[in-house]
Structure formats: C-alpha cells, structure tokens
N, C-alpha and C positions, 0 to 999 in steps of 0.2 A: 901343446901336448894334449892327447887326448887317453881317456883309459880305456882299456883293453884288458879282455879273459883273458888271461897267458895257457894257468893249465889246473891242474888239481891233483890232490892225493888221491889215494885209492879209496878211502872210504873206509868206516870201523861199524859192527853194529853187536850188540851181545844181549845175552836175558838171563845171564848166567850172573845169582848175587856173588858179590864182589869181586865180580871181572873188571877191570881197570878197561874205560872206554876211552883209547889215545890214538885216533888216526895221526899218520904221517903227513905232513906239508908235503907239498911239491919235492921232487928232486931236485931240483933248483931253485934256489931262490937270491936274489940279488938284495943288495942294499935297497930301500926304498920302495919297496915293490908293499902291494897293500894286500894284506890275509885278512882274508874272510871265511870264518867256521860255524858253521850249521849245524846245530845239535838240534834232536828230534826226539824226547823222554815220552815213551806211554804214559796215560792216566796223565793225573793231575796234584800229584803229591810229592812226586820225586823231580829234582832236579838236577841239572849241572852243575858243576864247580868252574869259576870264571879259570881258562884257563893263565898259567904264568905272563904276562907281558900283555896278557891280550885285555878288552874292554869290551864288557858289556853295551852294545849296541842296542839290542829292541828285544822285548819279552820278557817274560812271557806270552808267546799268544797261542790263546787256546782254540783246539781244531773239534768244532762241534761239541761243545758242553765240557765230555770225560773223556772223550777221546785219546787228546796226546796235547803236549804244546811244545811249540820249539823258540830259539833264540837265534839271534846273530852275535858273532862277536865279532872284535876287528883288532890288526895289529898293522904298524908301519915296521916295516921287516928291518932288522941292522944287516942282514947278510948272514949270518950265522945258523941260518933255521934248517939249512941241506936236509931234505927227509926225517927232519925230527919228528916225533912222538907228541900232540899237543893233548897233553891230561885232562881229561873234562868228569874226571871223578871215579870213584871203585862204590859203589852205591851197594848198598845188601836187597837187592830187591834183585826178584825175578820176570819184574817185566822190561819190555824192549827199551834200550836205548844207542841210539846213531850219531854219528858226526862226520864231516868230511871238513876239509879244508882246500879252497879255492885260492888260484893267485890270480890277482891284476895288477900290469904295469902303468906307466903314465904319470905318476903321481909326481907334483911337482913342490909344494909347499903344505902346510898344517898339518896337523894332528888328525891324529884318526878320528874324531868327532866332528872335526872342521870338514873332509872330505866323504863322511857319511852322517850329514847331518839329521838332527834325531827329528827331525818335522818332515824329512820325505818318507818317513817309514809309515806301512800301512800293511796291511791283514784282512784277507777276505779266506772264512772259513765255508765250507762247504759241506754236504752229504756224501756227492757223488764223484765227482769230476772236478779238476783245479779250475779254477776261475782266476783273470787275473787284476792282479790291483791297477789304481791310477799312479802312475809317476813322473812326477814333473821333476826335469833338469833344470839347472839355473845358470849353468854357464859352458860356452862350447868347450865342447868335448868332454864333457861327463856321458855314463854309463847310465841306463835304468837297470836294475840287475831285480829279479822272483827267484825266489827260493821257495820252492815246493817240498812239502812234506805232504806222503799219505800214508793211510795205515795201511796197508799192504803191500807185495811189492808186485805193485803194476809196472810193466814199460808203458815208460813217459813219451810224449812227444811235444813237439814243439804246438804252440799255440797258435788259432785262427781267429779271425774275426776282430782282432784290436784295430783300431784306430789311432794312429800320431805315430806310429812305427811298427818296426814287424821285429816281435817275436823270435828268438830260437834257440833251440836247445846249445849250449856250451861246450859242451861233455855231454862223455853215456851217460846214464842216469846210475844210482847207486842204487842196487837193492840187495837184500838180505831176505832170505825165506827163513825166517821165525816163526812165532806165535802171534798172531795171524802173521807177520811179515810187513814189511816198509821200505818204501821208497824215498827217495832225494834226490831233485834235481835243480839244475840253475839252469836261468834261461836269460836271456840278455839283450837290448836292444839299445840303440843310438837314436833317439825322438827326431825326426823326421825335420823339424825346426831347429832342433841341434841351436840352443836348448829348447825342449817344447815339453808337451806331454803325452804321453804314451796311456790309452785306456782299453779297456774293454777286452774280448778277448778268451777263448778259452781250451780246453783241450781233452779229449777224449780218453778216458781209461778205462778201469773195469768199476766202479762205479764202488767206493769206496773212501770212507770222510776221508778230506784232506785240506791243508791250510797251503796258501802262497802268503810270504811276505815282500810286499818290493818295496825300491828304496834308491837311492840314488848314490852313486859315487862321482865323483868330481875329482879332474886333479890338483885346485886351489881353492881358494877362499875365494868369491866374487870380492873383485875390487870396491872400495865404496867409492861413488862420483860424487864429490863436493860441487854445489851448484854456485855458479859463478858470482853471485848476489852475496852468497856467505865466504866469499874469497875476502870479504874490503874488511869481514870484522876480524880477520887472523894477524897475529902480528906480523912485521915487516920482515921479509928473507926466508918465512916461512916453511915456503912449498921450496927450496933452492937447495 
C-alpha cells in the first residue's frame, strides 16, 4: 500500500472573539483513512484546543519571531467523521485563526504516531516566500507531505528547485482576507528513491512571513530485520 492525498475540507478561518474555529473533514471519509488538520493562530499567545479524538502531532512552530505559529494534528478515522465539524476552540481574542482538514488513504497498520512519526517533522520559517523543509521517508510508499502557513492570503503555488522529488500543490490553497489575511496550503511529494529524501525547494508569493512544516506519513511501522547471528540466541520455535 502506498499513501495518498484523497481530498480536503473546505477550510475555516475567523478574527471575530469567540467565534468557535471548526472546519469540516472531507465529505467522505472511510474507516482508516488518516486526518490531518492544520491550525494557523496569529501572534504567539493564543492557541488551539487539541481537537476530540485527534493528537497532537508537531508545535508549536513559530513563523518569524511574533508572527503566527501553527500545529499539526492527526487522527486514524473509525468512518464516522462524514463532513463533521473538527473544534479547535472559541478563543476571546480578535486576532486571525485557521484550520483545515486533509484526508489520506493507504494506511495499513499503527497508530497515528507510528505513521507520522515525530522525528520526521521539521520547520523552516521565513520573511518572504515559503521555503521547503528536508523529508526523509523510511519505507516504500510513504508520503513527504508541507504544510504552509502565511500571514496573508497570497495564492500559493507549487514549489521549484527541490531535489529527491517534485513538489505540488494537493488542493487549492485556503485563504481568508482578514486582517492582514492568511493562507494554507499542502503540497506533497513521493521521494524519488521511494523511500528517499526530498530537500530544497521553494515557491514564489507576494512576499510575506510564512512557515512550512513537513513531515512524513507512512502506511506501517518499518519492520525490524533481526540479523541472522542473533537468531541462534532466541529460543527454540521462536520465529514459527
């Protein structure tokens, strides 16, 4: 099995204190399928609320100092999620906050920690223009997935200039014209070595801070290879 973008929600973004920020999952969602949601809080004081069922994945990361910082979260879907509402908090503040929710299929064994393991995640912050991280896969047919957050809402494009794979945008990009306004997008690649690593790489906007995080998904745990030398010290019937 290998993973794959399937589709995405529509996207939520508000600045309005205590607007409840719940974008919708997919329209579809199956058993097993793996959700991934992107939250994007202005400043550096206010946060998200984990949403129900889901786990804390990566973040805080902060986009240029005071800028903004965003999260990942992740869930292994039971089938039950049709277009639900995924709550990520009613905050009293009046500055921007966004979220969307991504699906991918493929997913064949572990838990959502196991298939987005917390040492492929990485963050490259920026001034102007997304940049993208290094992501190494670890076993065929995993996904390198960036999630882009900027403070404005520039359209996004797919990224040029990587090395170990190519780049591209998912989905349209999510934006919201607020105060100043923000962007979200996911962009996705298959490491060229399948498993390899994917680096470098960047993308042209209107020139306004923004953070990528990338990160790997996978749809098992790599098997461990027991070397044949340490077969003689197991007991007998073992491996049978």
């Amino acid at each position: 099995m290998a993973i794959a973008f399937a589709d995405a929600g529509a996207g939520e973004a508000t600045e309005t204190s205590g607007a409840e920020l719940s974008p919708n999952t997919p329209a579809a969602v199956n058993a097993n399928d793996i959700l991934i949601g992107h939250a994007y809080f202005e400043g550096t004081t206010t946060a998200p609320t984990t949403p129900s069922g889901f786990t804390l994945l990566d973040g805080p990361r902060v986009i240029e100092t005071t800028i903004a910082r965003h999260w990942v979260y992740g869930k292994i879907a039971d089938g039950t999620e049709d277009n639900t509402p995924i709550v990520f908090g009613s905050q009293a503040v009046t500055t921007m906050r966004a979220a969307r929710i991504y699906r991918f299929t493929g997913w064949v064994s572990g838990t959502i920690t196991d298939v987005c393991p917390a040492v492929s995640f990485s963050h490259i912050s920026h001034a102007t223009d997304p940049q993208m991280p290094t992501v190494t896969t670890t076993i065929a047919g995993a996904l390198a997935v960036a999630l882009v957050g900027q403070n404005d809402n520039n359209a996004q494009v797919s990224a040029t200039g990587e090395t170990g794979g190519d780049w591209v945008e998912a989905v349209a990009d999510f934006l919201a014209a607020l105060t100043p306004g923000l962007a979200l997008q996911l962009q996705t690649t298959t490491p060229t070595g399948d498993p390899g690593t994917v680096s470098g790489g960047s993308s042209a906007t209107a020139n306004d801070p923004v953070g990528v995080i990338g990160f790997e998904i996978r749809p098992s745990v790599p098997l461990i290879v027991i070397p044949q030398i340490l077969m003689s010290y197991l007991p007998p019937g073992w491996a049978e």
